[in-house]
Structure formats: C-alpha cells, structure tokens
C-alpha positions in Angstrom: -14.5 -10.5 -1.5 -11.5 -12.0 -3.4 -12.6 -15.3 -3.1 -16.2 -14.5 -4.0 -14.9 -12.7 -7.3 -12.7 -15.7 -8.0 -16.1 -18.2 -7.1 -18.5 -15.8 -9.3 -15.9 -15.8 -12.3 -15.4 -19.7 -12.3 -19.2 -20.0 -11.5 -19.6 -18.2 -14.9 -17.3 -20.2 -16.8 -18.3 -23.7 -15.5 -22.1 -23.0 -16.4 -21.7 -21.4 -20.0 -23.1 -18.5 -19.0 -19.0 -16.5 -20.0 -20.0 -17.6 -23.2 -22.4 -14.7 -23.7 -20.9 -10.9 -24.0 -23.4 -10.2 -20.6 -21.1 -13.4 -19.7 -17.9 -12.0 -20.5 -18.9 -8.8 -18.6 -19.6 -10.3 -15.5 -16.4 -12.8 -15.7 -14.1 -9.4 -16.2 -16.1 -7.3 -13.3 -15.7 -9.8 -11.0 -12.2 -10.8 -11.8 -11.4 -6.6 -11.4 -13.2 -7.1 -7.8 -11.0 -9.7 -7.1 -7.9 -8.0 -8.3 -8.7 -4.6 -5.9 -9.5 -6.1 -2.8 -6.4 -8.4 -3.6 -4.0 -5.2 -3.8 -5.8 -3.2 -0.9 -5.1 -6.5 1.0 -1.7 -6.5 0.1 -1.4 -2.7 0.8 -2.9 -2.9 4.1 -0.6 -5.9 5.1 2.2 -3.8 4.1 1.3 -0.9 6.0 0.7 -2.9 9.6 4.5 -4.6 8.7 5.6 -1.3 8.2 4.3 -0.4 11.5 5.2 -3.3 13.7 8.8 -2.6 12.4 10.8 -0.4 15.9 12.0 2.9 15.1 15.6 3.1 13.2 18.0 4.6 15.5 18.6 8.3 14.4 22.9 8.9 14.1 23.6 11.2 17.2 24.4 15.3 16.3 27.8 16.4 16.5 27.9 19.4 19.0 29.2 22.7 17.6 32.1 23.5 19.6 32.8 27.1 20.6 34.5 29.2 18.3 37.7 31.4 20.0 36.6 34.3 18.3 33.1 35.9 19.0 31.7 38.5 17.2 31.8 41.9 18.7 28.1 42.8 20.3 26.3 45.9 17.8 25.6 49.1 19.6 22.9 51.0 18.3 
C-alpha cells in the first residue's frame, strides 16, 4: 500500500492530471495512505523488536529478617 500511494501520487503528477483541484485531492489522499501504512509499518516493526528482546533480569528481594521483638498475641 505505501508503494502504491507513492506510484498513484507520482502517476498524478507525471500525467498533469495534479494540476486540477480533483488532481490535488487525489495527490494528498494518496500521499496520507502512504504516510499511515508507513507509521503502522513502523509501529508494528517496533512492537515484534520489542518482543524478540529476552526479559530484563528483575533485582533479587531482600528478605526481611526477623525482628527480636514480637508483638504480644491479642486476647479477646
């Protein structure tokens, strides 16, 4: 689809027919097509980078040590 947007907008041009405001429509639509599926390419190549990429290594927890006092148990 990006390619065809590109080939439809320089079709336009090369033939005279951008020259027209229908002309100048069609050159800007088709350029627009070519600019989304450009970005949802570049979105979707993101997205299988971002999820080739191994899992960060998560810092290990400190364990709580004991305290030497404990709270008495409540009685009710």
């Amino acid at each position: 689809m990006i390619v065809c947007g590109i080939g439809a907008a320089v079709w336009l041009v090369v033939t005279g027919q951008a020259q027209s405001v229908d002309g100048l429509f069609l050159v800007l639509t088709a350029l627009l097509v070519a600019v989304v599926f450009g970005l949802y390419v570049k979105y979707m190549i993101g997205r299988a980078m971002e999820a080739a990429q191994p899992p960060q290594a998560q810092p290990a927890k400190a364990v709580a040590k004991e305290s030497p006092v404990k709270a008495a148990p409540v009685q009710g």
